[in-house]
C-alpha positions in Angstrom: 3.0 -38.1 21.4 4.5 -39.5 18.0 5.6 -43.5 18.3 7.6 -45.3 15.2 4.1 -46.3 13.8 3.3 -42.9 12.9 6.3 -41.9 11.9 7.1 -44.8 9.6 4.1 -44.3 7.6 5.0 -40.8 6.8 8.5 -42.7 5.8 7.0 -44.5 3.6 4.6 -42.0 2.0 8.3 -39.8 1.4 9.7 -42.5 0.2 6.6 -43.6 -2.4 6.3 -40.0 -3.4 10.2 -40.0 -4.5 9.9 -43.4 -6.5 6.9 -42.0 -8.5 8.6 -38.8 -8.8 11.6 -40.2 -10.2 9.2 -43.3 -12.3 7.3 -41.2 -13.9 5.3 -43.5 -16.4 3.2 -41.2 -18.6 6.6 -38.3 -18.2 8.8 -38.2 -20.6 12.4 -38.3 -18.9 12.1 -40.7 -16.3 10.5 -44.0 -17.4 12.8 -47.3 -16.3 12.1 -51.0 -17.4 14.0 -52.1 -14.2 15.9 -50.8 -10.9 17.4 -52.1 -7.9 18.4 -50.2 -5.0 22.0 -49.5 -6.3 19.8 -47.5 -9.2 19.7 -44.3 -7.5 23.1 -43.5 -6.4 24.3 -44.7 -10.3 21.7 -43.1 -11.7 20.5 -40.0 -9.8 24.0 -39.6 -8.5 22.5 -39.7 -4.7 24.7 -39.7 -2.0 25.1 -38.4 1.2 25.4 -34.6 1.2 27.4 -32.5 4.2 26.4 -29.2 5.1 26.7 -26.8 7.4 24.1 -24.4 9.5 24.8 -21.2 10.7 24.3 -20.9 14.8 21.3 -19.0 13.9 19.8 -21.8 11.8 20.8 -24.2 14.6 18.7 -22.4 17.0 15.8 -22.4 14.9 15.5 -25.8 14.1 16.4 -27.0 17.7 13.4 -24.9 18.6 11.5 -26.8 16.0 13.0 -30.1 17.2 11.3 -29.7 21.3 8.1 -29.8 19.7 8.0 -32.1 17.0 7.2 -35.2 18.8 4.4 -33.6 20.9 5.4 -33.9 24.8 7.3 -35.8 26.7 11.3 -36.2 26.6 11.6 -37.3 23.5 13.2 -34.6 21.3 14.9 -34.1 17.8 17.9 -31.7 18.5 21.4 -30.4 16.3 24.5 -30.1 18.4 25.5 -26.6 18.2 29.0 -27.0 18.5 29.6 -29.5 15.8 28.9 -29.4 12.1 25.4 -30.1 10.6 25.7 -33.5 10.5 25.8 -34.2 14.2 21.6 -34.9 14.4 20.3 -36.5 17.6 17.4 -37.7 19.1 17.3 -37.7 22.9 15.6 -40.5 24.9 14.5 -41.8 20.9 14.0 -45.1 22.8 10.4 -44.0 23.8 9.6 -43.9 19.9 9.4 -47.7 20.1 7.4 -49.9 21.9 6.6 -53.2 22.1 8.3 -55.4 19.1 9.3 -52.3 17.0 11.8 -51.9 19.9 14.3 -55.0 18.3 16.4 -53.5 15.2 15.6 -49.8 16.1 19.4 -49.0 16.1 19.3 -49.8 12.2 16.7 -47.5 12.1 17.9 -44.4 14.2 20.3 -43.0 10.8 17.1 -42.4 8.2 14.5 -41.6 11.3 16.7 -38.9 12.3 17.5 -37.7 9.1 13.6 -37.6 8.0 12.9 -35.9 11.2 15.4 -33.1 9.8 14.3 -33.6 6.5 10.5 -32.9 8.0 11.2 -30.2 10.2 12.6 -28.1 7.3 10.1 -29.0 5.2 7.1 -28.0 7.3 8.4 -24.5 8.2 10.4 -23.6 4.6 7.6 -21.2 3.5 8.3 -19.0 6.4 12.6 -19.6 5.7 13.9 -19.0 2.7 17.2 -21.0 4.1 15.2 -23.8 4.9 13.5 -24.0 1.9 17.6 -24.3 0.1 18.5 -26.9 2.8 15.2 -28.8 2.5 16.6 -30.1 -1.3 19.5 -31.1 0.3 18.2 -33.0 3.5 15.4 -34.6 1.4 18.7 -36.5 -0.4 20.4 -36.9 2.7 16.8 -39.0 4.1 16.1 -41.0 0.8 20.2 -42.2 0.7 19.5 -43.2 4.7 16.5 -45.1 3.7 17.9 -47.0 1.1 21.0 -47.9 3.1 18.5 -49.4 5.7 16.4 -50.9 2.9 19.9 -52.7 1.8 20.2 -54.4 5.0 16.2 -56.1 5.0 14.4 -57.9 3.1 11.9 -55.3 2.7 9.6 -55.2 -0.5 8.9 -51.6 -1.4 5.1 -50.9 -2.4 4.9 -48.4 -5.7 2.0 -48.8 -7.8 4.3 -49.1 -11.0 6.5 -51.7 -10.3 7.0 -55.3 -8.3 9.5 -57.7 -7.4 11.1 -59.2 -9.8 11.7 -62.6 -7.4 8.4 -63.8 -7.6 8.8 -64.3 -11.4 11.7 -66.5 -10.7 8.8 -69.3 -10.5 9.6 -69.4 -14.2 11.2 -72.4 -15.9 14.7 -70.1 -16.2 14.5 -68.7 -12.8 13.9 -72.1 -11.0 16.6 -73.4 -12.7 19.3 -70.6 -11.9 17.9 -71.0 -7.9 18.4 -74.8 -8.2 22.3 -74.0 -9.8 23.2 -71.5 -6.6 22.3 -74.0 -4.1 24.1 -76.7 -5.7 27.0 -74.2 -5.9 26.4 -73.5 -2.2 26.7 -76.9 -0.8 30.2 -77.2 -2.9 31.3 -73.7 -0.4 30.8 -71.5 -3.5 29.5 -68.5 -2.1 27.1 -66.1 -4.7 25.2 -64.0 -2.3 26.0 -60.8 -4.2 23.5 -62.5 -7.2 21.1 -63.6 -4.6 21.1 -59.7 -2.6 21.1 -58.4 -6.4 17.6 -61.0 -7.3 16.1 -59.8 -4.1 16.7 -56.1 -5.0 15.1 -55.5 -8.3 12.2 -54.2 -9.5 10.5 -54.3 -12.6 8.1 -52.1 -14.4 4.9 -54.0 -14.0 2.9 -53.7 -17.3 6.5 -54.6 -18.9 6.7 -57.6 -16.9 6.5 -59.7 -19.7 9.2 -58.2 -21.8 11.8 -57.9 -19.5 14.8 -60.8 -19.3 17.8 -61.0 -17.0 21.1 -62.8 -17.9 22.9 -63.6 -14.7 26.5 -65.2 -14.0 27.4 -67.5 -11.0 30.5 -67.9 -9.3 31.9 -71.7 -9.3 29.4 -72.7 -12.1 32.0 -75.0 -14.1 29.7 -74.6 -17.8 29.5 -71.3 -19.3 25.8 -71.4 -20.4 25.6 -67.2 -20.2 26.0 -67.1 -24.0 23.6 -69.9 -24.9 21.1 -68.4 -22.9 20.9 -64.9 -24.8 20.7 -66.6 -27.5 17.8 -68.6 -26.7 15.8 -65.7 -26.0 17.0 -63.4 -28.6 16.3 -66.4 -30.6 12.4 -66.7 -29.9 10.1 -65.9 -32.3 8.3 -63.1 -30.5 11.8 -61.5 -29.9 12.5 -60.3 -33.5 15.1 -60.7 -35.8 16.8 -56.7 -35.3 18.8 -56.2 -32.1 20.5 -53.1 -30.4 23.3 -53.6 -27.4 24.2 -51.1 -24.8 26.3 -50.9 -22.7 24.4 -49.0 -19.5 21.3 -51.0 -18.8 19.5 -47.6 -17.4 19.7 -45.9 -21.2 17.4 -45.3 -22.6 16.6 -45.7 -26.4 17.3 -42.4 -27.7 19.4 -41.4 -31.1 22.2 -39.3 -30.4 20.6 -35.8 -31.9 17.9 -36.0 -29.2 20.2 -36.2 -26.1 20.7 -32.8 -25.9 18.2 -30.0 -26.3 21.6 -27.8 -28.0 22.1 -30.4 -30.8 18.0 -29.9 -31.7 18.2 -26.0 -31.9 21.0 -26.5 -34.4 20.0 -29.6 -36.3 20.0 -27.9 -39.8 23.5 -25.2 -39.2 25.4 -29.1 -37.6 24.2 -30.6 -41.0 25.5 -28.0 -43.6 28.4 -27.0 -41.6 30.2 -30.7 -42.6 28.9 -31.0 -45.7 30.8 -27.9 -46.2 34.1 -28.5 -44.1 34.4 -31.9 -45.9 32.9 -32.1 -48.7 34.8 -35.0 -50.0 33.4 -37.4 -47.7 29.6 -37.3 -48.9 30.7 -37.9 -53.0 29.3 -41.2 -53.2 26.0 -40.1 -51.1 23.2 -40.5 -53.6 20.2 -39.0 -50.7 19.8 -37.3 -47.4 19.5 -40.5 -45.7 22.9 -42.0 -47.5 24.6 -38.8 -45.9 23.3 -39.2 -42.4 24.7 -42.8 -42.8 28.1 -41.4 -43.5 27.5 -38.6 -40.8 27.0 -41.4 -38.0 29.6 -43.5 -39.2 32.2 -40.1 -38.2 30.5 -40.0 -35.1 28.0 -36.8 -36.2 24.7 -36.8 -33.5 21.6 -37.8 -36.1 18.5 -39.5 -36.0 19.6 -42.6 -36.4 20.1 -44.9 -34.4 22.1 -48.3 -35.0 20.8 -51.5 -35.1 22.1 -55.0 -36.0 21.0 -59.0 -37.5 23.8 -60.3 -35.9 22.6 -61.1 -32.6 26.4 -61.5 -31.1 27.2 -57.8 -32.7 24.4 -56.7 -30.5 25.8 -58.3 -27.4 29.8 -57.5 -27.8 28.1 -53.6 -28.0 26.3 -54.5 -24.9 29.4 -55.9 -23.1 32.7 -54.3 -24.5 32.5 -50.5 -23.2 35.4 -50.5 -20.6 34.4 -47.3 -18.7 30.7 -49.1 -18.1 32.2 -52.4 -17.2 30.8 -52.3 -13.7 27.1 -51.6 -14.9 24.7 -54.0 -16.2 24.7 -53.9 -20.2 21.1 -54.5 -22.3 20.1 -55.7 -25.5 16.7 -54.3 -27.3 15.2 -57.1 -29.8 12.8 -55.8 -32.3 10.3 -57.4 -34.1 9.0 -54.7 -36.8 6.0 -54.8 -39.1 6.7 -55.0 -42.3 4.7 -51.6 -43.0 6.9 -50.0 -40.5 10.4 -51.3 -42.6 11.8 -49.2 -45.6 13.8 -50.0 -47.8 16.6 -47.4 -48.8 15.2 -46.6 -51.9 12.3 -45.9 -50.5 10.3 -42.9 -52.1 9.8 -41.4 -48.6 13.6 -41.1 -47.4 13.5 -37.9 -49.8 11.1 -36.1 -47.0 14.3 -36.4 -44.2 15.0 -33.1 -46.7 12.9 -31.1 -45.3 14.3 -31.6 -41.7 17.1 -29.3 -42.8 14.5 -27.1 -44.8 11.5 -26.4 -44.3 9.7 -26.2 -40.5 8.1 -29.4 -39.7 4.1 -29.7 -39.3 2.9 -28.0 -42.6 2.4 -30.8 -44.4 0.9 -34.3 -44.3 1.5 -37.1 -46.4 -1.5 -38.7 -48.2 -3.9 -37.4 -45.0 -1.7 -39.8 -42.8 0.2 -38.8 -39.6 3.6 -36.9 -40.9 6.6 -39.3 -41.8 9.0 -37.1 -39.8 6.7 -37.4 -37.2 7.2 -41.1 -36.4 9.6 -44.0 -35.9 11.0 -45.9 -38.8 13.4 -49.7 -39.0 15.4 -48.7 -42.5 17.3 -51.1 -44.2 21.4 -50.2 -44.1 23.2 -49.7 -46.8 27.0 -51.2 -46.6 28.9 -48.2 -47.8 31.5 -48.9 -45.3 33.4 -52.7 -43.9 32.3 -51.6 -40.4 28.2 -51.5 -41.3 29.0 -55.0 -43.4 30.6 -56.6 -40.1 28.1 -55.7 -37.8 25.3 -56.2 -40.2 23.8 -52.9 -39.4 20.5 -51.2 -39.8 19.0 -47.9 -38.5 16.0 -47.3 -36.7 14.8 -43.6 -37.8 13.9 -41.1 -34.5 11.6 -38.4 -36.0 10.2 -35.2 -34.3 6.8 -36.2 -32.9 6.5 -35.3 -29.1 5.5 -38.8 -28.3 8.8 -39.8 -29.6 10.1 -40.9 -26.4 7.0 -43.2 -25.6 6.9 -44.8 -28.8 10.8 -45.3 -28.8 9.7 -47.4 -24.9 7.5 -49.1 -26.3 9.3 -50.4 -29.4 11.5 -53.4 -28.1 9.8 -56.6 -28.3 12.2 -57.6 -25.4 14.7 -55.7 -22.9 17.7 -58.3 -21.9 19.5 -57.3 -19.1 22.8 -58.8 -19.1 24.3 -58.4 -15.3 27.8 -56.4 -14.7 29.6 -59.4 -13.7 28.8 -61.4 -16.9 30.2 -58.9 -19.6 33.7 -60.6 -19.0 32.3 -63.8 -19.4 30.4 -63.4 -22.7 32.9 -61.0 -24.4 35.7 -63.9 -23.8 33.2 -66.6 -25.1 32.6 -63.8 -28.3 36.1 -64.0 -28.8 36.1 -67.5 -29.4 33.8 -67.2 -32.1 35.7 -64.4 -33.9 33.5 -61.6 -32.3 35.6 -58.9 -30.9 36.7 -55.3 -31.4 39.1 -56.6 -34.4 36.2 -57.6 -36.9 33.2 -55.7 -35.2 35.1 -52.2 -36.2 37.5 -53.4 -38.8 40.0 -50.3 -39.5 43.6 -50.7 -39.0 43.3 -48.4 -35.5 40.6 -50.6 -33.9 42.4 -53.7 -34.7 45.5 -53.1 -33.0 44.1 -52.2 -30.1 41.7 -55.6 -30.0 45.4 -57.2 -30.0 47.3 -55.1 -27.6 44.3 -55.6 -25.4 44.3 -59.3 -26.0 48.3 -59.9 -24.9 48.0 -57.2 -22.5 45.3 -59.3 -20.4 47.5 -62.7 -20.8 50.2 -61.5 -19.2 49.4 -61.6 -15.6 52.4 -63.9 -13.9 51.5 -62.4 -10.3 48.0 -63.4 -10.8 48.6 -67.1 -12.3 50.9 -67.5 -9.3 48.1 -66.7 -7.1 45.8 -68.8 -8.9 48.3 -72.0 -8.9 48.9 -71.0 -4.7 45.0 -70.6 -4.2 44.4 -74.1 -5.7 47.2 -76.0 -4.3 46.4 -74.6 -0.1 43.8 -75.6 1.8 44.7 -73.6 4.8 43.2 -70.3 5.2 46.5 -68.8 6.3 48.3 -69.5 2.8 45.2 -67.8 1.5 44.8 -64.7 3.2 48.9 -64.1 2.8 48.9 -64.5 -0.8 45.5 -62.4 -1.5 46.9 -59.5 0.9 50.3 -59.3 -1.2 48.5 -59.1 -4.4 46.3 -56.6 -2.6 49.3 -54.3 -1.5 51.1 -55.0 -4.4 48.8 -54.8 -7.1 49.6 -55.7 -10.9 47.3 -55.0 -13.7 43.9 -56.6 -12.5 40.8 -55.9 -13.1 37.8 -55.4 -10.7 36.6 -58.6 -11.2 39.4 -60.7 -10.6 39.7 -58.8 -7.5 36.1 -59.3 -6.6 36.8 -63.1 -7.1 39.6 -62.9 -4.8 37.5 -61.6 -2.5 34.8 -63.9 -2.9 36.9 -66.9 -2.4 38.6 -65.5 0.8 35.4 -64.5 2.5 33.9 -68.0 1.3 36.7 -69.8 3.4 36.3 -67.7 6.1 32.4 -67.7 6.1 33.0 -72.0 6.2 33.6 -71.6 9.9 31.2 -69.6 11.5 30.8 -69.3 14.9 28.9 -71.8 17.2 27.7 -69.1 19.8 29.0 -65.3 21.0 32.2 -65.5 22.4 30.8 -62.0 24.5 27.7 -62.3 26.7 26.6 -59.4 26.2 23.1 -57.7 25.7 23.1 -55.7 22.8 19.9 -53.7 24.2 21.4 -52.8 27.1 25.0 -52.0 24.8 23.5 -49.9 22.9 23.0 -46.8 25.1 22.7 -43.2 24.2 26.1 -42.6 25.0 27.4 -45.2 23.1 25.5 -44.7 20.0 27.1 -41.0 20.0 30.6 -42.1 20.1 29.8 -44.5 17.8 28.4 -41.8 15.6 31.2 -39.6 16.3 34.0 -42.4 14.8 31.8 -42.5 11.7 31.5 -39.5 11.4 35.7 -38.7 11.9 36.4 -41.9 9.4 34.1 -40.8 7.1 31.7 -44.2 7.5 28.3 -45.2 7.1 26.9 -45.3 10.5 24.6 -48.1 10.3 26.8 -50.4 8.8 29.4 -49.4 11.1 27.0 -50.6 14.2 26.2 -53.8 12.1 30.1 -54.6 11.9 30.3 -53.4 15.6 27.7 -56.3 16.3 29.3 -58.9 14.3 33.0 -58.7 16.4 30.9 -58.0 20.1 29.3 -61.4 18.8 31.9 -63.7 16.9 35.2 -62.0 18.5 36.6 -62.2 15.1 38.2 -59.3 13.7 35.8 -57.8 10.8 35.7 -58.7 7.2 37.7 -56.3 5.0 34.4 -56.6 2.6 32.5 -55.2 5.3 34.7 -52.7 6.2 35.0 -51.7 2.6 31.3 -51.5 1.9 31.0 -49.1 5.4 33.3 -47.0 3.3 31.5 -43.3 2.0 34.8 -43.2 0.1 35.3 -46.0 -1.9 39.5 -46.3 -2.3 41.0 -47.8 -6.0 42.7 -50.8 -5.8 46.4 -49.6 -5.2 44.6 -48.1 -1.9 43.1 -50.7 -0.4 45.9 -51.6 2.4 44.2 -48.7 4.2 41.1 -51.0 5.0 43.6 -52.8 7.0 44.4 -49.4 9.2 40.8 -48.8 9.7 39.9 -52.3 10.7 42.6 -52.0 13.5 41.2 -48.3 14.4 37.3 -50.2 14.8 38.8 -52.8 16.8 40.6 -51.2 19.2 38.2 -48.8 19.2 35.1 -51.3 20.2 37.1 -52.7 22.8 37.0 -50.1 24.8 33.4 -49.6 24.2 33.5 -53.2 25.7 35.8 -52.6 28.5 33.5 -49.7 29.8 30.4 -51.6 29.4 31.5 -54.6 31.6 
């Protein structure tokens, strides 16, 4: 018969093979200086996937499902009146014995969804259906996993990366530990940093390289700026820097992203020179014109890159629609051998990207010029290049392109989500901002609109004068849920500091012991665990966090956090929505009472 040993080392070869799947280091798409476990779902757009079987199907797999855990009682099952999703595992509590048997409820969503994934797997050369649902269900398992993986401290064995929070024995990382624990004994609450710390994962032979640029909440000195500074300041960092905006691109110039552009590289580069010819007068070479090309927004094989060390991070912070992703910066430290200047003799060869097929000819018996990766020295034909102080970094046609373009920063800053406010309001201050970064009349306005737009928040101030001035958790909790239900213009993270601060007060107080004695082992029966599946499933929540929050009120007696609830949430809601976390907290209630009342 199977136990949870077996079966969790077959987890966790599935779960190894995905990671070096998706890390491929010698491949040519997938190769990552970082990732935590929020990576896949922004990334790889994972999520849970619904399906449905036909009765047929059903049957099969059931059949399937008697046997997989060699005899006994124990079998994997799909209820054949209900849609896919309905798995179960009857008597599963003879997979566990001994001490696997504490936490196995957290563990019953991805077991039973590798157990599908498994059973389709094995048998999908024989089914042509099984072998379409197996892509699916494989998704379905690895999104299950890393939910679970959320909730523990678990570190995750891949031969290409490692925890970053060992490194945080470094000078910097002491020192940021040392500052959340001072802020935690004032009651400021930064758990999401220290849950975000504990999730990454950094490409090991990189290690060195790699740089993180965090925020806390309560810290009273801004040192966020000063800090990227410092590093992009080091000696071995470089003097050329590049900002942007996702941490998870790539370097890549904008003709390479897609395979179309390539095929018509030479038709893309005549067909503007034609339509406006008017715009390239003052173009004295190929490369001057590829210059004027990007500036228009044209794909091309350059790609920008800056002196100005703040440029570099108002690119990495300013992009609105990425706001809630960490930003990067690249520094670059170039040989001089590998830095043209623009008069250089062999610019005149980018001709022959537009002419003749690459390949035929060498240069001097070295490797091809097209062929490799060049720093060239800007040329200010326009305000916006003098402002941000730009430079280009040349993307040729070699098929190591993508390795060498890796390999090129001398360091990879990863600034976190949350700090992008902060730095692009210290920027301000120091004259950096969308104003005199892109300097035409359009880009100015909107740096103003945008600047009196975000001062004029009276609901918010209010709030922030009623916050300060009460110390009672009531006053609190009534002023954030009316700026909640009645939202102004706000932005995620003044909401997420809302947040933050209610949960902190509440969090001040916890309780002494349960206010229930009851024995969760014996709670969580068979039959409660399906109608606690079955209200997921009808409110569209994640079933393990659901049973973690079902925990937490059987234990404190205290109605659950609207954080939690929220987090439980497949669906996330905007902002003007969120007064329906409210209805759904009464529904769990009321609902775990009488899953109380029919235990006792």
């Amino acid at each position: 018969m199977v136990f949870y040993v077996q079966l969790k080392q077959k987890i966790e070869k599935a779960f190894d093979d995905y990671l070096t799947e998706i890390f491929k280091v010698d491949g040519q798409k997938s190769l990552y200086f970082y990732w935590n476990l929020d990576f896949f779902e922004n990334e790889y757009n994972l999520n849970f996937k619904f399906f449905s079987l036909s009765q047929i199907e059903r049957e099969q797999i059931n059949d399937l499902g008697r046997d997989y855990f060699g005899d006994g009682d124990l079998v994997f099952e799909v209820n054949t009146n209900t849609q896919r999703y309905n798995l179960h595992i009857k008597n599963i509590n003879q997979l566990f014995t001994g001490e696997e048997k504490s936490g196995q409820v957290v563990k019953y969503d991805f077991i039973r969804e590798f157990v599908f994934w498994d059973i389709l797997r094995k048998n999908s050369d024989n089914n042509k259906n099984f072998l379409r649902l197996e892509k699916k269900q494989r998704g379905n398992f690895i999104y299950t996993y890393i939910e679970y993986l959320k909730t523990q401290n678990v570190s995750l064995l891949n031969p290409f990366f490692i925890d970053y929070f060992p490194l945080v024995k470094t000078e910097s990382g002491k020192k940021l530990i040392g500052k959340i624990k001072e802020l935690e004994k004032k009651g400021y609450d930064n758990n999401r940093l220290i849950k975000k710390i504990n999730e990454l994962y950094i490409l090991k032979k990189e290690a060195k390289k790699i740089h993180f640029v965090f925020s806390t909440v309560g810290g009273e000195e801004k040192e966020e700026l000063r800090q990227l500074l410092d590093l992009m300041g080091r000696k071995e960092a470089g003097k050329f820097y590049r900002g942007q905006a996702c941490a998870s691109w790539k370097l890549n110039a904008s003709i390479t992203r897609e395979p179309k552009y390539l095929d018509h590289e030479a038709e893309m580069y005549y067909e503007i020179l034609s339509i406006k010819p008017d715009a390239f007068l003052n173009d004295r070479s190929v490369y001057e014109r590829l210059i004027t090309m990007q500036h228009f927004g044209m794909p091309t094989r350059l790609l920008d890159i800056t002196r100005n060390p703040l440029v570099a991070i108002f690119f990495a912070c300013n992009n609105q629609q990425e706001m809630e992703k960490d930003g990067v910066v690249f520094t670059f430290s170039p040989h001089k051998n590998e830095f043209l200047n623009f008069e250089d003799d062999r610019l005149n060869r980018l001709s022959e990207l537009y002419s003749n097929p690459i390949g035929n000819s060498k240069s001097n018996g070295t490797e091809d010029f097209l062929e490799k990766v060049w720093f060239i020295k800007g040329v200010a034909k326009n305000a916006r290049i003098s402002n941000q102080s730009g430079d280009f970094i040349f993307v040729g046609k070699g098929g190591d392109i993508s390795r060498k373009l890796h390999d090129l920063p001398s360091f990879y800053i990863v600034i976190d989500a949350p700090t992008k406010k902060v730095l692009l309001e210290q920027l301000d201050s120091l004259n950096i901002h969308g104003g005199s970064v892109y300097p035409d009349l359009g880009h100015i306005s909107n740096y103003i609109g945008q600047k009196y737009k975000r001062n004029s928040e009276p609901l918010i101030d209010l709030v922030d004068q009623e916050v300060e001035s009460s110390n009672s958790n009531k006053s609190l909790e009534d002023y954030f849920q009316e700026l909640l239900k009645n939202p102004p213009e706000i932005s995620e993270e003044k909401r997420r500091q809302y947040e933050e601060q209610f949960n902190n007060i509440i969090r001040k107080n916890p309780p002494q012991k349960p206010t229930n004695n009851i024995n969760m082992d014996e709670f969580w029966s068979e039959g409660v665990l399906n109608q606690v599946d079955k209200f997921a499933n009808d409110e569209n929540l994640n079933a393990s966090l659901l049973k973690s929050i079902i925990e937490d009120y059987l234990f404190t007696g205290k109605v659950p956090l609207r954080d939690n609830v929220d987090r439980a949430m497949h669906q996330k809601l905007r902002l003007k929505e969120r007064y329906k976390i409210d209805e759904l907290i009464n529904k769990i209630v009321h609902f775990v009472d009488e899953l109380k009342k029919n235990f006792l």
